[in-house]
N, C-alpha and C positions, 0 to 999 in steps of 0.2 A: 488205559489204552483202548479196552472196548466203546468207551464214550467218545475217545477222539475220532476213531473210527467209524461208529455211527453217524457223528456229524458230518466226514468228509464224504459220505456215501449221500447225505441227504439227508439224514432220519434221524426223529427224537432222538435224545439220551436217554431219553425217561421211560418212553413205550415202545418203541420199535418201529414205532407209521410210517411209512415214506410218505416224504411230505407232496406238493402238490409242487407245480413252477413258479405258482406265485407264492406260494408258501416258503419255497428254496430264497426267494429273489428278497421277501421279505427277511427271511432270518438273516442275510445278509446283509440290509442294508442294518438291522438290529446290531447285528454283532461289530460295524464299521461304525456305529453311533456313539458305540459301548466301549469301543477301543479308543474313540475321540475323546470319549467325556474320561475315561483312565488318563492317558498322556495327557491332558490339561491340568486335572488334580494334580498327577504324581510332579508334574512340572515343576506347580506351585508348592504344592505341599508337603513335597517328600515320598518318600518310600513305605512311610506310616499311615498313608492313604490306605483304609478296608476297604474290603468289597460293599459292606455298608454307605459307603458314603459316595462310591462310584455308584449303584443301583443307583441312589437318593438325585443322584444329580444328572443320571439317565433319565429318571423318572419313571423305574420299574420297580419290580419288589427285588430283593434278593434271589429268593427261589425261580424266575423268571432269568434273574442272570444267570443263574447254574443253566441255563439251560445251553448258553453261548460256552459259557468259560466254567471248566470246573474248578479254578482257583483261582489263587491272584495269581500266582506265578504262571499258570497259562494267558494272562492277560499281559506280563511283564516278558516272555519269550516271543508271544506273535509285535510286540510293538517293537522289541529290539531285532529280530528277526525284519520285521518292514524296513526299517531304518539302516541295518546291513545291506540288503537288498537295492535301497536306493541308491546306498555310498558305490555298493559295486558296479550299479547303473552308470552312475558319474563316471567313474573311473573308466570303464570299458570305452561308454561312450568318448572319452578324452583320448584314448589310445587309437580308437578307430579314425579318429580324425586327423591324428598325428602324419597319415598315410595321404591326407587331401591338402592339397595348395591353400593355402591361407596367409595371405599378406598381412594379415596384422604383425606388429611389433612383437620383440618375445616379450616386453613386459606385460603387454595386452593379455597373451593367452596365457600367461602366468596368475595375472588379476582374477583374468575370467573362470578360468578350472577354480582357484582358490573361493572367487566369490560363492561358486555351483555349489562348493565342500560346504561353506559359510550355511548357503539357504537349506541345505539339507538337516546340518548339524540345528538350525532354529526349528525348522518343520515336526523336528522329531525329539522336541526335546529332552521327553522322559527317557526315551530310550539312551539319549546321549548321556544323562546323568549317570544312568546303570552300566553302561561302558568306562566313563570315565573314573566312576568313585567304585565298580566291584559292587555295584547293588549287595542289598543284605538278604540272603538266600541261601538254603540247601541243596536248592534243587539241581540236579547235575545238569542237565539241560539247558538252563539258563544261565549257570556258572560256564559251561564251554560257551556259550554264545557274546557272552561279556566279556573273556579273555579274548574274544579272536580281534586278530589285528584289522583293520584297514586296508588290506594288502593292494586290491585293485585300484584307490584313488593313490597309493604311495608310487606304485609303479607309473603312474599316469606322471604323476608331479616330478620323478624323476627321470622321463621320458623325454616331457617338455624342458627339464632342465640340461640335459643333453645336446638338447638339438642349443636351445640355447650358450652351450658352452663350445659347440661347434659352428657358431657363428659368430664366438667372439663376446658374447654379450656379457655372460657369467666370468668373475675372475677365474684364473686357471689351479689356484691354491685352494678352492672351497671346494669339502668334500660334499660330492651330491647327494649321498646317500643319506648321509645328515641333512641338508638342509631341506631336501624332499620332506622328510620326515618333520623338520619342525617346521615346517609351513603345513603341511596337513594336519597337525596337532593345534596349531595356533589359527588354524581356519575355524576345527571342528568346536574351539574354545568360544567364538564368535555366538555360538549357542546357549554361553552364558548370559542369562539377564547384566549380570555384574558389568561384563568388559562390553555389550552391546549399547545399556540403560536404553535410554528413547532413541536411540539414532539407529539409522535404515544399516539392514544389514551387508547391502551393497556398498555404501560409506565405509563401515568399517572394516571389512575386507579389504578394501582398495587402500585404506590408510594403512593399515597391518604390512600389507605385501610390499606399499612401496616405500616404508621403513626397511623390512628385511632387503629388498634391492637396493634402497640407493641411500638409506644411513639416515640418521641425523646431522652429522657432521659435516659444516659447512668444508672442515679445510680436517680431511682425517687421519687421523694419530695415529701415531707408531704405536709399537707394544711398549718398548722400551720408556718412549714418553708417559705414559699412562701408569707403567708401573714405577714411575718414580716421584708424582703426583703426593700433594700431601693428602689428598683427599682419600686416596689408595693406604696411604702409609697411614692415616686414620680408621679407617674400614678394618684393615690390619691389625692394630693395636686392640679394637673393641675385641676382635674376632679372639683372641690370644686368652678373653676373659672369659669365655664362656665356659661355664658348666656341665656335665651332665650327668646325672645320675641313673642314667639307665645299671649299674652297677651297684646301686644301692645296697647298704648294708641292711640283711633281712632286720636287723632288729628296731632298724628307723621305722617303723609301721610306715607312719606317712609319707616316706619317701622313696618307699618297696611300693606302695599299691599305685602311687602317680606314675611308677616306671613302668606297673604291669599295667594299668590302664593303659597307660601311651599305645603301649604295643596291640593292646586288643582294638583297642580303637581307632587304630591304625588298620588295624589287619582285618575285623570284620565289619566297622563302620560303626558311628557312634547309634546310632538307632535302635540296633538289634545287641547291641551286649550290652548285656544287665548287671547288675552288681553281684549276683549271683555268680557267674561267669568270671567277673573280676576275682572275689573273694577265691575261687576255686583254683584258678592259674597263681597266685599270691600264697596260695595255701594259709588259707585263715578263713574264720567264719566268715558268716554273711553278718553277722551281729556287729561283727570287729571290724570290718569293712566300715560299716556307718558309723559307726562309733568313731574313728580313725577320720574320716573324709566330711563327712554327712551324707548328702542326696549325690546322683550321679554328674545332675548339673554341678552341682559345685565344685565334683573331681572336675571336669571338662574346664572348667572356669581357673581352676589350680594352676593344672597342666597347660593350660592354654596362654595365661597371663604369664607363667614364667618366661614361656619361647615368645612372644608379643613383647616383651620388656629386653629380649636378646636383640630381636631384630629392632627394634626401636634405638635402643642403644647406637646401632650400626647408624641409623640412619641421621639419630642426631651429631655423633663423631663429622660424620661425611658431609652433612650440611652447614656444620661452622667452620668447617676447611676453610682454608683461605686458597681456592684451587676454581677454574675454569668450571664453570657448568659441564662441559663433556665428562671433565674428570670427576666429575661430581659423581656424573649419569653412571659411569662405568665402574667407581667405588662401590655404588648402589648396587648393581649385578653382584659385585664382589662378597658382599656382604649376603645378597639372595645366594649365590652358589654354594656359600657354606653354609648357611641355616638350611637349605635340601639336603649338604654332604651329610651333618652332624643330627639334625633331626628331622629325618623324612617322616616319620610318624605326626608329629607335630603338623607338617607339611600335609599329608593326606588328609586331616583332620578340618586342617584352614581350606585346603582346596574345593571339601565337603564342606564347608559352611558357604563359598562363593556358590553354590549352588542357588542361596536366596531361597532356603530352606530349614535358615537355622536350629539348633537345638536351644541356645539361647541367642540374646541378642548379638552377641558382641564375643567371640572368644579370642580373646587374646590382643587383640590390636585392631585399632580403627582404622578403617578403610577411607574414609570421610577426612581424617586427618594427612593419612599418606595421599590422597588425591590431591587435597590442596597443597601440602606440599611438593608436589609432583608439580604442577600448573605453575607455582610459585618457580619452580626451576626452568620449566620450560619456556616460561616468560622470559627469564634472565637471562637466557639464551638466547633468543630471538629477538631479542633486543640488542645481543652485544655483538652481532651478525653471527655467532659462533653454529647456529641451527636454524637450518634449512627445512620449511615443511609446508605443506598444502593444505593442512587436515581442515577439516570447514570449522573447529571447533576446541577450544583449549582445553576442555571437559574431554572431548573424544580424544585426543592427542595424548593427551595426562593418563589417561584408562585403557591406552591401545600400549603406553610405554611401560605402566605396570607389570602388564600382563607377560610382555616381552622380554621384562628382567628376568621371571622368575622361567627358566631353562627346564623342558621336559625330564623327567627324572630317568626315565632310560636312558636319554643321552650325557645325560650326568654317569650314570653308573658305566655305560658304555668308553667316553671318550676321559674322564679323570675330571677335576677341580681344575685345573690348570687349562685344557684344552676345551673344557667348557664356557670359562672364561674368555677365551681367544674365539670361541665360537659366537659368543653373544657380543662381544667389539664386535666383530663382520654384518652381525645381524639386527645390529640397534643401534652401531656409529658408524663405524666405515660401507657398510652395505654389501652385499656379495656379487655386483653388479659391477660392470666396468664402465664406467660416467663418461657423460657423451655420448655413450652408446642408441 
């Protein structure tokens, strides 16, 4: 505390000086260089970025950085702290405006707020990672900073959704509070290298948003149709076979410790729990641990391939249906909303490795395979007039409809398996949008 407080006066940590103006103006630009070259690394590299390796690519010594930062997690609370800061900027700024005449369309100012969330969520990315995935930390500081919501840009998106539904634009059966919510969730996703790759992050914002407005769906289906689909009643059948052994019999070794890994690695992130920590929740040595599993990559690889071979299953059921592309598209949801219902842990794990941070290459299922297949669908779609779309790019298309299967897990846990389902139809085939508008 006395060091944060020194610096915010102006004065060493180290000896008490007050510094000069240009000495202030300097540590400051020092300490904004130090904060850049952090969120670049952590970006790239994960959360296993040292303070070593930020100094080294500052081009200072260590001892020089304690002079800014006296940890990493002080360098991890002011970026996520910037990065709140900016969201709440957006958001305000979107609200006050709300108040000024503005002619554009409501899908315009829907785009525009969504793209602002988009550029903010890219600008900042490390901070977004430690929002998104619960960074790996003790510090209580930086733990309340990473729980807290979004509030200012939600209230914004559901503002403009408002006015939007009181002009008629928005259907009158979509709940706003949801879909405020997953369009600010799927803006701030835009921040992923994964679902952006090389395309401009204005692009794919705009293809994002006007998916969830106006669908894929050239001509769009009932529930009733959808659910009686073979593609559906495939997705079903797989879903009926899965396993889990989270209830493992303690005496399986092997299949006590993949349950208790799941969970830890769910709950504190693969990075930071060690096999030490597994062995201790499993109640067993750390000797019988490796003995049992091997190295920790290989449990990650375990666990990971099992749930990869679940949802795979799903996908290959669903794509030899003898069933519509739409119905294909929306078996594929079916399939993603119970592999979140049944193994969110698994799911946290996968959504930590879209980071483009991996622990190993590949945990559990290829991304590279689901993309082409994805393209491979959307093509046959758009081919048989069944999909409607603008996106500049069958890569960007394929990578924005991924992303949009797999449904925020609070509002999974909020609305049910059932109305989550009926939520991602509105937001991936029929659109929440009333056409022509």
């Amino acid at each position: 505390m006395a060091k944060a407080e020194s610096l915010a006066k102006g004065r060493s940590p180290t000896n008490g000086r007050v510094r000069s103006g240009a000495e202030a103006d300097d540590a400051g630009t020092r300490r904004t260089e130090i904060l850049q070259t952090a969120a670049s690394l952590i970006a790239s590299s994960g959360f296993r970025t040292s303070l070593q390796e930020i100094a080294d690519a500052a081009g200072i010594l260590p001892g020089s950085l304690y002079h800014h930062f006296e940890s990493k997690e002080a360098i991890l609370v002011e970026l996520t702290r910037r990065y709140q800061d900016d969201l709440d900027r957006i958001g305000r700024t979107a609200q006050a405006r709300l108040d000024e005449p503005d002619a554009r369309p409501v899908a315009e100012k829907i785009i525009g707020l969504g793209t602002a969330i988009a550029d903010c969520a890219v600008r900042h990315g490390a901070a977004l990672q430690m929002s998104f995935y619960e960074g790996p930390s003790t510090d209580p500081e930086l733990i309340k900073l990473t729980g807290k919501q979004p509030v200012a840009i939600q209230e914004a998106m559901l503002q403009t959704l408002r006015a939007g539904r009181w002009s008629g634009y928005i259907k009158p059966d979509i709940d706003l509070p949801t879909l405020a919510d997953r369009i600010c969730q799927t803006m701030l996703q835009v921040g992923l290298d994964v679902m952006r790759h090389n395309s401009s992050t204005d692009q794919v914002a705009e293809v994002l948003c006007r998916i969830i407005l106006q669908g894929l769906a050239v001509r769009p289906p009932t529930d009733s149709l959808l659910d009686r689909s073979s593609a559906f009643m495939a997705a079903s059948e797989v879903i009926e076979t899965w396993a889990d052994d989270s209830d493992a019999d303690p005496s399986d070794k092997a299949a006590h410790v993949r349950a208790v890994a799941r969970a830890e690695f769910g709950r504190k992130g693969y990075e930071v729990t060690t096999i030490r920590d597994i062995a201790s929740a499993a109640g067993l040595g750390t000797g019988t641990v490796y003995r049992v599993i091997g190295s920790k990559d290989q449990l990650l690889d375990s666990i990971m391939e099992s749930f990869g071979r679940k949802v795979e299953a799903g996908w290959v059921g669903v794509l030899r249906s003898d069933a519509t592309a739409i119905e294909k598209l929306d078996a594929l949801s079916w399939v993603n909303v119970n592999a979140l219902d049944q193994f969110p842990d698994e799911f946290r794990i996968q959504v930590a490795w879209m980071r483009q941070s991996p622990p190993t290459a590949n945990p559990g299922w290829s991304y590279t395979t689901r993309l082409r297949q994805m393209k491979s669908l959307l093509s046959e779609g758009i081919r048989s007039g069944e999909i409607q779309t603008d996106a500049p790019s069958a890569a960007m298309l394929a990578r924005c409809v991924i992303g949009l299967q797999w449904i925020p897990h609070n509002i999974l846990r909020a609305v049910g398996k059932r109305e989550a389902l009926v939520h991602t139809r509105d937001t991936v085939l029929r659109g929440a949008a009333v056409r022509g508008k």
